[in-house]
C-alpha positions as CSV (number, residue, x, y, z in Angstrom):
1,X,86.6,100.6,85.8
2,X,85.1,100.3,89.6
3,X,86.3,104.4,89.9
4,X,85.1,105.1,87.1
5,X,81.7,104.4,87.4
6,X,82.1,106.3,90.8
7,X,83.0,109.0,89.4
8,X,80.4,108.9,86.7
9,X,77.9,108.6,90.0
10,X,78.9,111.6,91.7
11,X,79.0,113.8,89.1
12,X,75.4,112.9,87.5
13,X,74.2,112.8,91.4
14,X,76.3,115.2,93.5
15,X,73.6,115.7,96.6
16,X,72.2,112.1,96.2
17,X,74.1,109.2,94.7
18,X,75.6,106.9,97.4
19,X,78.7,104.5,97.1
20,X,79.5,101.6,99.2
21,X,83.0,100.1,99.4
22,X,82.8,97.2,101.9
23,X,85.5,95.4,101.0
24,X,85.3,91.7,101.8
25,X,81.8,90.9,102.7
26,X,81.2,87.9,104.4
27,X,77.9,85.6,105.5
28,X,77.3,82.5,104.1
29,X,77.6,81.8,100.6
30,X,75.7,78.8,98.9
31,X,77.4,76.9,96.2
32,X,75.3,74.6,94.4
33,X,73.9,72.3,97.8
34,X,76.9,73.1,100.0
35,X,77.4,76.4,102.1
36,X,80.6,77.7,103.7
37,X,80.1,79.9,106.6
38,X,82.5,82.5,105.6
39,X,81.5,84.3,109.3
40,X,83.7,82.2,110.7
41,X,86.9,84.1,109.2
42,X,85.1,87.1,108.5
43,X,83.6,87.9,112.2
44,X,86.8,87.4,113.8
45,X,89.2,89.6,111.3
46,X,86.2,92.2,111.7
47,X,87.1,92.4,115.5
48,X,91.1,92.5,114.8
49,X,90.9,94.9,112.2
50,X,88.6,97.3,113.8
51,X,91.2,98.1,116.1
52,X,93.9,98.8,113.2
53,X,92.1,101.7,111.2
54,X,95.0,103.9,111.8
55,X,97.1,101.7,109.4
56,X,94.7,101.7,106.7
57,X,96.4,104.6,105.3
58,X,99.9,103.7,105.0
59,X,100.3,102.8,101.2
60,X,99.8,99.4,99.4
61,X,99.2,97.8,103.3
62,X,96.7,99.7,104.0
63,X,93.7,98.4,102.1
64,X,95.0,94.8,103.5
65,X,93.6,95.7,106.4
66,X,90.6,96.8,105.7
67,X,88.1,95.0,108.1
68,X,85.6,92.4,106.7
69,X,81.7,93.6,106.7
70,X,78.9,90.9,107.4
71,X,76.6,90.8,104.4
72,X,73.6,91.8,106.3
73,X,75.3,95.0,107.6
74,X,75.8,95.7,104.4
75,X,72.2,95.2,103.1
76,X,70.7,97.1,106.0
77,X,73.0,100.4,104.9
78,X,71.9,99.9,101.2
79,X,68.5,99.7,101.8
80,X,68.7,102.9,104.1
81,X,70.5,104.8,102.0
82,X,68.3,104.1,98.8
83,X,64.8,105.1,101.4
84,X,65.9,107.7,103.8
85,X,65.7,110.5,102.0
86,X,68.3,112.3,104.7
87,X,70.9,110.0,104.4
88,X,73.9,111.6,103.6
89,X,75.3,111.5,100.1
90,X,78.8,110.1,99.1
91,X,81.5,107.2,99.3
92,X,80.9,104.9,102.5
93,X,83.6,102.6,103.3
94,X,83.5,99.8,105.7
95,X,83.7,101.7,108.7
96,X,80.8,104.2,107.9
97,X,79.1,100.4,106.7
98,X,79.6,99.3,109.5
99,X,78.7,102.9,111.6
100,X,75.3,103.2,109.5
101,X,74.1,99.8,110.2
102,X,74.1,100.3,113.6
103,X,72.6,103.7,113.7
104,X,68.9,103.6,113.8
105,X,66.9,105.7,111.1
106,X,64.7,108.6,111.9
């Protein structure tokens, strides 16, 4: 359904719908009066799996080791890619996520 929709996207927007695929997002997630700090697996496995982007094209494993994205990282690339009316259309995985948000806008 997810590709589908993506598809659906990209051909009613070719030069300016955007996709993210981030993956696991963490930050920390509020249920009911208690939050869990989901940076606290999430940072870590970003580090070790930023290292192993080679693998994430062998088949089936791959996508296992796909790194984590911090929420906010996420947010920050969503909210430039709906504004900047240069930012580059397409399908942005994790690492362009996690690329983008560091870039600064023009």
């Amino acid at each position: 359904m997810q590709r589908a929709a993506e598809t659906e996207l990209l051909t009613r927007f070719p030069f300016g719908g955007v996709i993210l695929r981030p993956g696991f997002i963490y930050g920390t997630r509020s249920f009911g009066s208690m939050k869990i700090p989901l940076g606290v697996v999430g940072s870590p496995l970003e580090m070790v799996l930023q290292v192993a982007k080679p693998l994430n094209q062998i088949p089936l494993v791959g996508p296992l080791l796909t790194p984590p994205v911090n929420v906010t990282a996420v947010a920050k690339v969503a909210v430039r890619a709906a504004t900047d009316p240069v930012f580059p259309p397409g399908i942005i995985d994790a690492y362009g996520i996690q690329r983008y948000s560091q870039n600064k806008s023009n």
